[in-house]
C-alpha positions in Angstrom: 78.4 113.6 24.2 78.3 113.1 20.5 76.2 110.4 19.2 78.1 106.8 18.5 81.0 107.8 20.7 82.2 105.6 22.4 83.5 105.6 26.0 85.5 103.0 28.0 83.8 104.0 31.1 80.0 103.4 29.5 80.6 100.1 27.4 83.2 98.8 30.4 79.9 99.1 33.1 77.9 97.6 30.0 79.8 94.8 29.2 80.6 94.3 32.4 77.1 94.0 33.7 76.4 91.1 30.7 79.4 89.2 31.6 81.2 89.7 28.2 84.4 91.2 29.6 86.4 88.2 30.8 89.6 86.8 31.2 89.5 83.4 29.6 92.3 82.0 28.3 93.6 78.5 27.7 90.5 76.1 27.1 88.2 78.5 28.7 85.3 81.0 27.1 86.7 84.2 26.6 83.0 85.6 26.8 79.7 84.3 28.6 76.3 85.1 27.8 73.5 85.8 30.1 70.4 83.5 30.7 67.7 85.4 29.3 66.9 85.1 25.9 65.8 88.4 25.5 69.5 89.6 26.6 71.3 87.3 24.0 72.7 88.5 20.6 70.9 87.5 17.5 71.6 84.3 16.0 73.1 86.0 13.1 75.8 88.1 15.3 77.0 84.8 16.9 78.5 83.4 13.5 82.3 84.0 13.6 82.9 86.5 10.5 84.3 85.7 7.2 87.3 84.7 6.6 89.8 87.8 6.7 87.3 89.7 8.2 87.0 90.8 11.5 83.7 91.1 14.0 83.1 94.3 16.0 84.4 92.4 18.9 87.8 91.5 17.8 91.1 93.9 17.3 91.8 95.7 14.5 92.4 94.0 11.5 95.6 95.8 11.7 96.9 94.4 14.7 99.2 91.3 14.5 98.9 88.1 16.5 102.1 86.9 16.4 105.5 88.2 17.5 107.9 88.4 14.6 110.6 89.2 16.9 112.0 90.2 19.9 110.1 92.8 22.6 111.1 96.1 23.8 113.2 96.6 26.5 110.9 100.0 27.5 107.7 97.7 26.6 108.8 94.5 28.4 109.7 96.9 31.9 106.0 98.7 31.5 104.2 95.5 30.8 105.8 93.9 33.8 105.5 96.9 36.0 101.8 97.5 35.0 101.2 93.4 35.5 102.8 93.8 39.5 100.3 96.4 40.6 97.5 94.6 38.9 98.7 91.3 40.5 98.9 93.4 43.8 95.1 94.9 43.6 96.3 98.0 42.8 94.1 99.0 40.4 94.6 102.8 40.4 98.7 102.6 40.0 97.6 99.7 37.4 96.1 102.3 35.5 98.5 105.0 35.7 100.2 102.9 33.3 97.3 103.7 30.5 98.4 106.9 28.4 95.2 109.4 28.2 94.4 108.4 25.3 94.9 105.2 24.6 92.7 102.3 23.2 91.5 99.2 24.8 89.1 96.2 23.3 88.7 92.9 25.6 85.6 90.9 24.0 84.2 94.6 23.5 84.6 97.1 20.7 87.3 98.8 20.8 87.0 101.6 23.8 88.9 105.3 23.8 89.7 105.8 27.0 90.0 109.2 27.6 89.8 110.0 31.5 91.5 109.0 34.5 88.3 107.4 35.7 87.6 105.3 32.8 91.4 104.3 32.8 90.3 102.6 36.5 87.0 101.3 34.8 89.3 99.1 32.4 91.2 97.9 35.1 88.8 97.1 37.2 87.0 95.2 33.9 89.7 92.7 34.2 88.6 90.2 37.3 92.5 88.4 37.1 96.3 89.4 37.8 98.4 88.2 35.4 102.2 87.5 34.8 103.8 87.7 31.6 104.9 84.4 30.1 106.3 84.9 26.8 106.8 87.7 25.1 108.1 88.8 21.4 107.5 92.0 19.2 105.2 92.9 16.3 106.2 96.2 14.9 104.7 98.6 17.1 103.0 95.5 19.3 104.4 93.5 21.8 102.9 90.4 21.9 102.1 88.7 25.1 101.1 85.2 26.4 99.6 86.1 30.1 99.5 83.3 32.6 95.9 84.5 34.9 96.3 84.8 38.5 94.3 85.7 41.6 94.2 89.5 42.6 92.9 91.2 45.7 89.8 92.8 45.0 88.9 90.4 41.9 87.6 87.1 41.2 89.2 85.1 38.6 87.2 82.2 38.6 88.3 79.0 37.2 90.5 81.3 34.8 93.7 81.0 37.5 96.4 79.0 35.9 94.7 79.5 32.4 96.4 81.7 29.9 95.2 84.7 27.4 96.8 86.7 24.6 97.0 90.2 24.0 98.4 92.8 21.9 99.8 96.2 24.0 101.4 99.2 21.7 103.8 101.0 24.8 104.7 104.5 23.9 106.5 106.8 26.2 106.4 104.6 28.8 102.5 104.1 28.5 100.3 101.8 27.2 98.6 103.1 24.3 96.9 100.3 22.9 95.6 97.2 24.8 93.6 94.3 22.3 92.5 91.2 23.8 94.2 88.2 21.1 92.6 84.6 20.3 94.3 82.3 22.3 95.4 81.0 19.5 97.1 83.0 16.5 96.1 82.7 12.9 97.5 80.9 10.2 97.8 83.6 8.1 99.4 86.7 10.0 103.1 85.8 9.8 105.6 83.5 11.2 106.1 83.2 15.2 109.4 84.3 16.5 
């Protein structure tokens, strides 16, 4: 493997193992940290970036956190379809919905997945089910306000009830892209529809 690629499977199991892939949402975390000092990022990495900048861990700067308009009819039926077998615990029809390749960030860089396997890795990364509450298109983007639920196989936590935001690019019936939002938009990245 080339040096400084990135895999979903690898920084999944990584992140994973630290506790930085959560579901948040609402007035919760969206990340944790570990009790070891040692294991902790440096003070320096824990400062939100600049203004108009964005931090390893956030999407693109690219992607917009607002709708601007209405979804898709093809993205609102894939969204919801992929949501029911995650809701269900079933992870490996979940990830059937994940186009080979797509790209998927959730408190972690941004991940290429690129096999079948890590497409179940980023599934399984994600300890809640989720129903779609709102949502409203971006461009390419659909932006969605999930409300977290329990799923078989999974726990959620206290994150059940809470809500999270997210940013999914569907293309030929597939996700393509998948970015973990703030769970609240910015100021300064257009008007909500």
């Amino acid at each position: 493997m080339a040096a400084g690629r990135r895999t979903a499977a690898a920084l999944v199991a990584a992140a994973t193992a630290i506790g930085l892939v959560g579901c948040g949402g609402g007035g919760h975390a969206t990340s944790t940290s570990t009790s070891t000092r040692a294991a902790q990022p440096s003070e320096a990495a824990q400062q939100p970036p600049p203004a108009g900048q964005h931090g390893e861990l956030d999407p693109p700067a690219s992607v917009p956190d607002r709708a601007t308009g209405p979804a898709t009819r093809e993205a609102r039926e894939v969204i919801n379809a992929w949501l029911r077998a995650l809701r269900r615990g079933d992870v490996e029809r979940a990830a059937r919905y994940f186009a080979l390749p797509s790209k998927f960030q959730n408190s972690t860089p941004v991940l290429t997945v690129q096999t079948k396997r890590e497409r179940i890795a980023i599934n399984l990364s994600l300890p809640c089910g989720a129903k779609a509450r709102e949502m409203g298109g971006a461009g390419v983007y659909t932006i969605v306000t999930f409300v977290l639920t329990k799923r078989p196989g999974a726990d959620c936590g206290t994150g059940v009830g809470g809500t999270a935001r997210g940013a999914i690019r569907v293309e030929r019936r597939r996700i393509k892209e998948w970015y973990r939002l703030p769970d609240k938009p910015s100021e300064s990245n257009g008007p909500t529809a």
